[in-house]
Each structure stands twice: as structure tokens, then as C-alpha cells.
C-alpha positions in Angstrom: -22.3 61.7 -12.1 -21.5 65.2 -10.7 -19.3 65.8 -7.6 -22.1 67.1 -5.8 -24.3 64.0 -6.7 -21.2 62.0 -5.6 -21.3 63.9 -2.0 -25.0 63.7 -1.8 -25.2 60.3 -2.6 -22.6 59.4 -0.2 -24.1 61.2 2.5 -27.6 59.3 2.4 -25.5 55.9 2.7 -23.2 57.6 5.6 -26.7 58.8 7.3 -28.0 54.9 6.7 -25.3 53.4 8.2 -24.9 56.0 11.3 -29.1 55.2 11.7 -28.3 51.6 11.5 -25.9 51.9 14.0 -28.3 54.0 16.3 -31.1 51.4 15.7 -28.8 48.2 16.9 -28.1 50.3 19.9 -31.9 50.9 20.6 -32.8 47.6 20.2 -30.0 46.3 22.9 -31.4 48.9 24.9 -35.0 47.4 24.5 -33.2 43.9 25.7 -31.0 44.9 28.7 -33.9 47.8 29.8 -37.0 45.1 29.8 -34.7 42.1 30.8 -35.2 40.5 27.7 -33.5 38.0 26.2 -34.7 37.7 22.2 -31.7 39.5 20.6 -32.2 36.9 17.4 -34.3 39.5 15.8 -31.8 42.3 16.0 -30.8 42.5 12.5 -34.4 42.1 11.4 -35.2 45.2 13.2 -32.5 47.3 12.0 -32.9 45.9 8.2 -36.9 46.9 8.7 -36.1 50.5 10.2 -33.4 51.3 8.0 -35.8 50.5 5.1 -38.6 53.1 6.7 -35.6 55.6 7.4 -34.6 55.3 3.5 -38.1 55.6 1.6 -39.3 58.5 3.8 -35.5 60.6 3.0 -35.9 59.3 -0.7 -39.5 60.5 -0.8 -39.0 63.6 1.3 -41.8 62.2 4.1 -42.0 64.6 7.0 -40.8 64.3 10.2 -43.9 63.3 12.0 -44.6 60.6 9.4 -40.7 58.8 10.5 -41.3 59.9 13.9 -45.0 57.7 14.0 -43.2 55.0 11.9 -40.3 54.9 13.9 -42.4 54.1 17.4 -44.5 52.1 15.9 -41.7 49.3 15.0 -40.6 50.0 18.2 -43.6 49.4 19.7 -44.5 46.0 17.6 -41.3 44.6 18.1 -41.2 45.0 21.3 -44.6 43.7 22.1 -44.1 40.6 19.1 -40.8 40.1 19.1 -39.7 40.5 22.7 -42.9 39.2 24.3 -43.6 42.5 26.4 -47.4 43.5 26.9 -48.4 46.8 25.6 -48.4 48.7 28.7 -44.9 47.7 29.5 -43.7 49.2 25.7 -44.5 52.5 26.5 -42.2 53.9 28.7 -38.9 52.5 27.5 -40.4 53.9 24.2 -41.1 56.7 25.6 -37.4 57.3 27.1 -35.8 56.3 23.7 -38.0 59.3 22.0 -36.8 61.7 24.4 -33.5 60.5 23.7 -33.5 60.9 20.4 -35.6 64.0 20.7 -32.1 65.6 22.1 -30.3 64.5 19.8 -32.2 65.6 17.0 -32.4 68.9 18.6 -28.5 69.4 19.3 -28.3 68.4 15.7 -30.2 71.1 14.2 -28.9 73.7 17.0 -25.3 72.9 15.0 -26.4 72.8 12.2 -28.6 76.3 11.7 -25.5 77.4 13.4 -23.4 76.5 10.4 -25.9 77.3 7.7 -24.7 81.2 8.8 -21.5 80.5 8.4 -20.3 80.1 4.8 -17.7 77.5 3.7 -17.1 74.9 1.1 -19.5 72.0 0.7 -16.8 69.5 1.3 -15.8 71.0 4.6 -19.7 71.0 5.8 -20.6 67.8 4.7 -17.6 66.5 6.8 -18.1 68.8 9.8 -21.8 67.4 9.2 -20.3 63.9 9.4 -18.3 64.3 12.3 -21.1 66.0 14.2 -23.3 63.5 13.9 -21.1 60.5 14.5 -20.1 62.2 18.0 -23.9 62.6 18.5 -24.9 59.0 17.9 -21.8 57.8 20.0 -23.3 60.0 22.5 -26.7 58.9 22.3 -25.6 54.8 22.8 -23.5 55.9 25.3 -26.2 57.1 26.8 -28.8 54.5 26.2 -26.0 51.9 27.5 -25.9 53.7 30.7 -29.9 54.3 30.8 -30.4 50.6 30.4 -27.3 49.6 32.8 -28.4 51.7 35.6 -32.6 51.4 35.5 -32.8 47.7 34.2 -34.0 46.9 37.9 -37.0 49.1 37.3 -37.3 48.5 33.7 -36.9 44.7 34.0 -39.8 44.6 36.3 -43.3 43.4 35.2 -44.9 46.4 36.5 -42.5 49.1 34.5 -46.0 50.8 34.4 -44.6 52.6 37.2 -42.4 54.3 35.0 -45.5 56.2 33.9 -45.2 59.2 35.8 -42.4 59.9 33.4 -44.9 60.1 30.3 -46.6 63.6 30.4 -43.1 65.4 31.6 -40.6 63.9 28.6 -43.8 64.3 26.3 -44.0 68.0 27.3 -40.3 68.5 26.8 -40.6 66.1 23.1 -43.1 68.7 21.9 -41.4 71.7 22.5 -38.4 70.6 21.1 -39.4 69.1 18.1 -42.0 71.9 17.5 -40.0 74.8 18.9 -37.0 73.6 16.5 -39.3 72.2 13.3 -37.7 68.8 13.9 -40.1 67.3 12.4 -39.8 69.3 8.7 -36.9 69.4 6.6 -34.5 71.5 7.6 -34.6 75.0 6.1 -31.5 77.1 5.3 -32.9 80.0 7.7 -34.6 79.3 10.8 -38.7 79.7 10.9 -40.2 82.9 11.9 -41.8 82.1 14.9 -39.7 79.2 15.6 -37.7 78.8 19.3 -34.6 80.2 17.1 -36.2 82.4 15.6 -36.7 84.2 19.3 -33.6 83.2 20.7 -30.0 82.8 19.6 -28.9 79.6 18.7 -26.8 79.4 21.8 -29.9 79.9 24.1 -31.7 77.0 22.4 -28.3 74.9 23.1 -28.7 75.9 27.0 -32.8 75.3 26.8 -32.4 71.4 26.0 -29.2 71.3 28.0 -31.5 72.4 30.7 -34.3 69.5 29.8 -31.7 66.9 29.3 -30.8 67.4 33.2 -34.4 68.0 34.6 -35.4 64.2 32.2 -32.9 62.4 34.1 -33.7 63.9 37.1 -37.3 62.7 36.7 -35.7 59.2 35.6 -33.8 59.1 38.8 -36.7 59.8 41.1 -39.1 57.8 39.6 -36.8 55.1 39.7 -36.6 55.8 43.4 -39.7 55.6 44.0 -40.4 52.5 42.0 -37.6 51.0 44.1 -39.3 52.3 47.5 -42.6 50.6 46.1 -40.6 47.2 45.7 -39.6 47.8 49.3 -43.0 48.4 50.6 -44.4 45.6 48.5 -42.2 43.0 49.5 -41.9 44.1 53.3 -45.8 43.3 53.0 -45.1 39.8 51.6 -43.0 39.2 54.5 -45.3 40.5 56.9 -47.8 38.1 55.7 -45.6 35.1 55.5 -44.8 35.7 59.6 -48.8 36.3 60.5 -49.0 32.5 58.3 -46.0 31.3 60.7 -47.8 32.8 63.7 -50.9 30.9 63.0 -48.9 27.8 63.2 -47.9 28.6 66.4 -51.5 28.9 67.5 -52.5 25.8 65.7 -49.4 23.5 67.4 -50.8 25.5 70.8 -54.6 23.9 70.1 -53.2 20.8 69.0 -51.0 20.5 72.3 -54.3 21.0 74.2 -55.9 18.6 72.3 -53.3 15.9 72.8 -53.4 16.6 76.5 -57.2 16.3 76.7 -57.1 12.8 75.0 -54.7 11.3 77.1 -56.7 13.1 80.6 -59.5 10.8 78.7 -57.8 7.8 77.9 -58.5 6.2 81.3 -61.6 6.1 80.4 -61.7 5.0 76.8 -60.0 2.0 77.7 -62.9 1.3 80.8 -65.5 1.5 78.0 -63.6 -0.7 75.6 -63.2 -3.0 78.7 -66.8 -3.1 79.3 -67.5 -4.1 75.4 -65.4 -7.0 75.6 -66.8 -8.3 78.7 -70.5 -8.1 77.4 -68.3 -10.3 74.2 -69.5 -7.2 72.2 -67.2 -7.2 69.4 -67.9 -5.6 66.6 -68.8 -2.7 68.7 -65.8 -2.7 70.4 -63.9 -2.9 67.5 -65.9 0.1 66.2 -64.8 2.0 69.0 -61.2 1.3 68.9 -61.0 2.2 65.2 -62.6 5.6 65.9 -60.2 6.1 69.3 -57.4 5.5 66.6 -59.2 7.9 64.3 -58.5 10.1 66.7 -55.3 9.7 68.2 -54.4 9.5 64.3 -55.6 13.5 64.5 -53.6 14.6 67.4 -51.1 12.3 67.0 -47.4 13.7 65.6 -45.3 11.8 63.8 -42.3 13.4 63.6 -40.5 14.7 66.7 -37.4 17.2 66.1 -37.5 18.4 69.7 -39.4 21.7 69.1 -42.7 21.1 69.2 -43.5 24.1 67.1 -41.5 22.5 64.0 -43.3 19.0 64.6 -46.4 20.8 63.4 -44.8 22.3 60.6 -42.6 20.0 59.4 -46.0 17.1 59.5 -48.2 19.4 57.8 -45.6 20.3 55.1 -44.0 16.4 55.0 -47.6 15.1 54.8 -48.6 17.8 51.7 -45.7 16.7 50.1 -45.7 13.2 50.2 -49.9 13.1 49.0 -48.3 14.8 45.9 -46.0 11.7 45.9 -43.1 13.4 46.8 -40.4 11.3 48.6 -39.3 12.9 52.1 -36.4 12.1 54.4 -35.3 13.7 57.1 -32.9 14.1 60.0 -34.0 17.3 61.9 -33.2 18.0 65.8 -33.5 20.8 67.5 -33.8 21.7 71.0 -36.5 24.1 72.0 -33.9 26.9 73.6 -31.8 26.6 70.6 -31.7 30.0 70.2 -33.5 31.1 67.0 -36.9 32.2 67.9 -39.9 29.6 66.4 -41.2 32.2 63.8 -37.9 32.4 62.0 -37.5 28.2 62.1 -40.9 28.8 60.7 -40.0 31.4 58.0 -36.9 29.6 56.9 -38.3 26.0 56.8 -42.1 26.9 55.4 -40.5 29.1 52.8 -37.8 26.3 51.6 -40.1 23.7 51.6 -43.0 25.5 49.3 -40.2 26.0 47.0 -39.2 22.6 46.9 -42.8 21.0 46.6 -43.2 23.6 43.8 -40.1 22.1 41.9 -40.8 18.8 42.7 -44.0 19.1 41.1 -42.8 19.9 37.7 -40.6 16.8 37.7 -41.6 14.3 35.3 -40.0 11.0 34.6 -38.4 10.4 37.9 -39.5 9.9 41.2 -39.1 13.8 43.2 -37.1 13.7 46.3 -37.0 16.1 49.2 -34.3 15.9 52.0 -34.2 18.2 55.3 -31.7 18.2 57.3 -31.0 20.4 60.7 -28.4 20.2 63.1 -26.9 22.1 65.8 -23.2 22.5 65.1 -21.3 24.1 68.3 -22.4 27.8 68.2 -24.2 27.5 64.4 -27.7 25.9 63.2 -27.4 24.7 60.1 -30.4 24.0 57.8 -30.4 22.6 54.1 -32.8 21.2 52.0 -32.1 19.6 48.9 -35.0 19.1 46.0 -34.9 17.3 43.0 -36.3 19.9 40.2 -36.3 20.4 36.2 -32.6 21.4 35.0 -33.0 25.1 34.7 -32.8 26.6 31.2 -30.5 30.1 31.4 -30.5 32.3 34.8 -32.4 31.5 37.1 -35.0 33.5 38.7 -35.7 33.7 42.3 -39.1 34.6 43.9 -39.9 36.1 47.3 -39.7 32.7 49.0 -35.9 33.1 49.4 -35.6 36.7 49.7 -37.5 36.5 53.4 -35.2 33.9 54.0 -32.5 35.8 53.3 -33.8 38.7 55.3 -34.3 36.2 58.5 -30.4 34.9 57.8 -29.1 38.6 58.4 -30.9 39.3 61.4 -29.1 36.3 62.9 -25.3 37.8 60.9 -25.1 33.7 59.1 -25.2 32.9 55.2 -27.1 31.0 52.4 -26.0 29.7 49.5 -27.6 27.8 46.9 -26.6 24.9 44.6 -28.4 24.5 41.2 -26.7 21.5 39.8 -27.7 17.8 38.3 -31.1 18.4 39.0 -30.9 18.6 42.6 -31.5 22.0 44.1 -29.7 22.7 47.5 -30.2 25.4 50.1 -27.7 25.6 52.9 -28.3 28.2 55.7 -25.9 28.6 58.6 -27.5 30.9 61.4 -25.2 32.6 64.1 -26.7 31.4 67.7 -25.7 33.7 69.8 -26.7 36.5 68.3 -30.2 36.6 70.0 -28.9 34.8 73.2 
């Protein structure tokens, strides 16, 4: 074998193994970017798009032809492998194009360059070498930081937001790749008609330059705005939590009315049942006592923390629980003019206790416990509520329940912390009382 075959052939294994390298980094990127978690299949993915990388250089395929093959692993993997749904593959595999898109065009910027310049192979296949090893550093670098700094927005289940983001990078893709023949092999003298071919070499260089900052411009705003969307969303979720704690206001308010029309009328009940029994009419009477108990069964609270507001919370919520044969106990008073307003008792306590009927419920094998506990503590409320629950596999993830809990803690400057151990989940909230005095 020749030198020259020698250099060749080492070249194609040096390009393998610098592709293999940029394919681990993209599929890490796909993890951290979409939040997910399958980075088992890691070496099949680079093994499989190595392979595609090798048959289309040892069969000179075009460009397009990788290009297609490329995205589409990307895009099965990612919806097969990592469990993503198709609409949430596209704009992460739309970012990693465009990144590779500079590259590639950087790449071929420095290399036309040097295909004018003479000098010996040996010195251009290294210089070649050393280029592109600085640009694939560059390029997982870069995806480490794309991923790192946007996995908020990519992680969500609606990244279709990123979408905005899919006609500008594909406008800058296909002037790149066309306007520099990217996607043909490379030809000792740039194309007639080509974006080189117009403009120097060094012009091209400040052209995608000038698209790299305007794509992460775009990413940055749409990110933004994605974030602003979050905002807007979940400021609407708490705004209908507190119209659901406002109509438990208005139904303790009817069912304080209610009570107080009952016992206006009990003077009365109690003549008619007196009348029964005198007429020795039994089974009458005893027909009207059990629907007078019917009734004061209705109005009738059992629990009483001292803020009448929380009795009807804390009974509807207790009595939903234990009908899904969930155990309760608790030790709850509170004054009235404790100084937290009744809609964020409402908030903090109807939120926590969802959450814990929701774990409870998943329990198998045990018999589910819920404990609530309030107490005033000098200048400080303190509220926790401990739920048994299935031991968590991994991170936990928290829904909106505790973020407008979290949200109602600020306002009154106190703190929340959560326990997640030996089955028993714990919520302790410690809310500042004179904050609102």
C-alpha cells in the first residue's frame, strides 16, 4: 500500500472517529435538551450513524442523501428510543441541523481557502485534522451549552413552542448549504455561481458569523417567550385555584345560614315530635326524627379548627378522602384573626391535600394515611401534612399544586420544605404572621 493510500485510509478512520465523537455529543444533547433520561441506547445510536456516515463516504453518496439519513435517525430515535412524540423531535432536530449546518460551512470556508494555497499533502491533511477537531470541540461545546441553558424550554411537553424557530434556521440551512455546495463533494475550485464564487472566502466567513449570532438570538427570544407563556399559563392556574377557594367561602357562607335556619326551627321540630308521641304515634315519629337527623347530618360540621371557613374545607376534603378509604388524623386550630387571610389557608390546605389523596390513591398493599397538622407557634403558623405514597423512582416531579403554594408562602416572607422519605411524604410550611397584620 502507497503512502498516499496510507494517509487516505487513515483519514476516513480519523473522520469516523471525530463523527463518532460528534454523534455521542448529539445524542446527550437530545437527553439533557428533552429532559430525557434513556442514555442506554447511546452507543447503539452512534454504532448505527457511524455506519450511515461510512457507506455514503465509501460510496461517494451526496450530501443531501447523509443529510436526510442523518435526521431521520435522529428523528426515530428520538421518537423510539427516547419516548418523545413526533412534534416534540422537530425542533431540537432542527437546532442540531443548524448547528451542524455552521460547522459544515466554516469547514469548507477553511478549506476552499487552503485548496489555493499549495503545500505538501502531509501538512494539509494535518492542518485538515486539526481544523476539524477544533470544530467538533466547538460544536459540543456548543451543544452542551444549548442544552444547559434552554433545557427548561426544551424539557417541556409543549417544546412545539420552539416552532417559531423552524422557518428562520431553515432559511439560514439552505443558504448555507446551497450557497456553499455542502451538500456535494467538495471540489478543488469553488462553483461558478456558488456564494464563493461571488464573494471572497472571507466574506462568506463573516455571512455565517453573522447567522450564527442572529440563530441564537432567535433561540434566546423564543425561549423568552416560551418562558413568558409558562408565566401566563400558570398565573391562570392559580387564578383558577383562588376563584375554587372563593367558592368555598360562599358555600361555608350558605351553609352558616343554613345551620342558623335549623336551629331558628328546632323549637318547633321538637313540638311536632312531641305531639307524635302524645298521639303514641311511633313509627311516625320515629320517621321524623330520622329525617331531622338527615338533616342536621347536612348542616352539621364535624370538625371544628376555629375558622369556620377551614371547617368546610377541611370536612369536604377529610370526608373525600376517607370514602377512598384513606385514614385521616388531625390536630388543626386556628383562630379566625390569625392573620392569614381564608383564601390562602384555603390555597395552601386544598392544594396539599389533593396532592396527598392523589398519592394515597396509588398505594397498594398498605393501608394510606393522611395527617394534618396546624398550629400557631408565637408569631408563625405552621402547617404540614404528611401522606403515605409509592417510593418515588428517580427525581421527582412536582406539579402546579405546590408551586401556588409556594407562591402563597412568599407573599407572607415564610418557607416550605418537603420530605420524600420511607414512603411518607411531608410538607411543612411556616408562614410569617405579621406580615399582613
Amino acid at each position: 500500500m502507497g503512502y498516499p493510500h496510507i494517509v487516505s485510509a487513515g483519514f476516513y478512520i480519523w473522520w469516523l472517529l471525530l463523527n463518532g465523537f460528534l454523534y455521542f455529543s448529539e445524542f446527550h444533547f437530545l437527553c439533557r435538551f428533552t429532559g430525557s433520561r434513556e442514555k442506554k441506547y447511546t452507543v447503539c445510536y452512534v454504532l448505527l450513524s457511524s455506519l450511515i456516515t461510512f457507506l455514503v463516504m465509501y460510496f461517494r453518496g451526496s450530501g443531501v442523501l447523509r443529510l436526510f439519513l442523518h435526521m431521520g435517525i435522529l428523528l426515530c430515535f428520538s421518537r423510539f428510543a427516547l419516548k418523545l412524540r413526533w412534534e416534540d423531535t422537530v425542533a431540537p432536530a432542527t437546532i442540531l441541523l443548524t448547528l451542524f449546518t455552521f460547522m459544515e460551512g466554516f469547514q469548507t470556508v477553511f478549506m476552499r481557502w487552503m485548496a489555493g494555497h499549495s503545500m505538501e499533502m502531509r501538512t494539509a491533511v494535518f492542518i485538515q485534522m486539526l481544523l476539524s477537531a477544533g470544530l467538533a470541540a466547538v460544536l459540543a461545546l456548543t451543544m452542551r451549552f444549548v442544552s444547559d441553558t434552554y433545557a427548561c424550554t426544551g424539557g417541556q411537553k409543549l417544546s412545539s413552542r420552539l416552532y417559531p424557530l423552524l422557518l428562520p434556521c431553515s432559511f439560514i440551512v439552505w443558504v448555507i448549504r446551497s450557497g456553499l455546495g455542502l451538500d456535494m463533494w467538495m471540489e478543488p475550485v469553488p462553483r461558478s455561481g456558488s456564494l464563493l464564487g461571488k464573494r471572497s472566502g472571507l466574506w462568506a466567513l463573516v455571512w455565517i458569523l453573522g447567522a450564527c449570532v442572529i440563530f441564537f438570538i432567535l433561540l434566546k427570544l423564543v425561549s423568552r417567550i416560551a418562558a413568558l407563556s409558562d408565566q401566563e399559563m400558570e398565573q391562570k392556574r392559580l387564578e383558577e385555584q383562588i376563584r375554587m377557594q372563593y367558592a368555598y367561602l360562599e358555600e361555608a357562607k350558605k351553609r352558616n345560614e343554613l345551620y342558623r335556619t335549623f336551629q331558628h326551627d328546632i323549637n318547633n321540630h321538637f313540638l311536632v315530635l312531641s305531639g307524635l308521641i302524645r298521639e303514641k304515634n311511633y313509627d311516625e315519629a320515629k320517621n321524623y326524627f330520622d329525617k331531622l337527623c338527615g338533616s342536621a347530618d347536612s348542616l352539621l360540621i364535624g370538625i371544628e379548627t376555629g375558622n369556620p371557613v377551614l371547617d368546610i374545607l377541611l370536612q369536604e376534603k377529610f370526608s373525600f378522602a376517607v370514602s377512598n378509604g384513606i385514614e385521616v388524623k388531625h390536630d388543626v386550630q386556628i383562630s379566625k384573626d390569625c392573620g392569614v387571610e381564608d383564601i390562602d389557608l384555603c390555597v395552601i390546605l386544598a392544594n396539599a391535600l389533593d396532592n396527598a389523596v392523589h398519592a394515597c390513591a396509588e398505594v397498594t398493599g398498605k393501608q394510606p394515611e393522611i395527617s394534618v397538622t396546624v398550629r400557631r407557634r408565637h408569631h408563625f403558623l405552621l402547617m404540614e401534612v404528611v401522606n403515605t405514597m409509592v417510593p418515588a423512582q428517580g427525581r421527582m416531579e412536582f406539579g402546579t399544586g405546590l408551586d401556588n403554594i409556594r407562591h402563597t408562602v412568599e407573599k407572607y416572607e415564610g418557607t416550605m420544605e418537603i420530605e420524600n422519605s420511607g414512603g411518607k411524604f411531608r410538607l411543612t410550611v411556616l408562614l410569617c404572621l405579621g406580615i399582613h397584620n
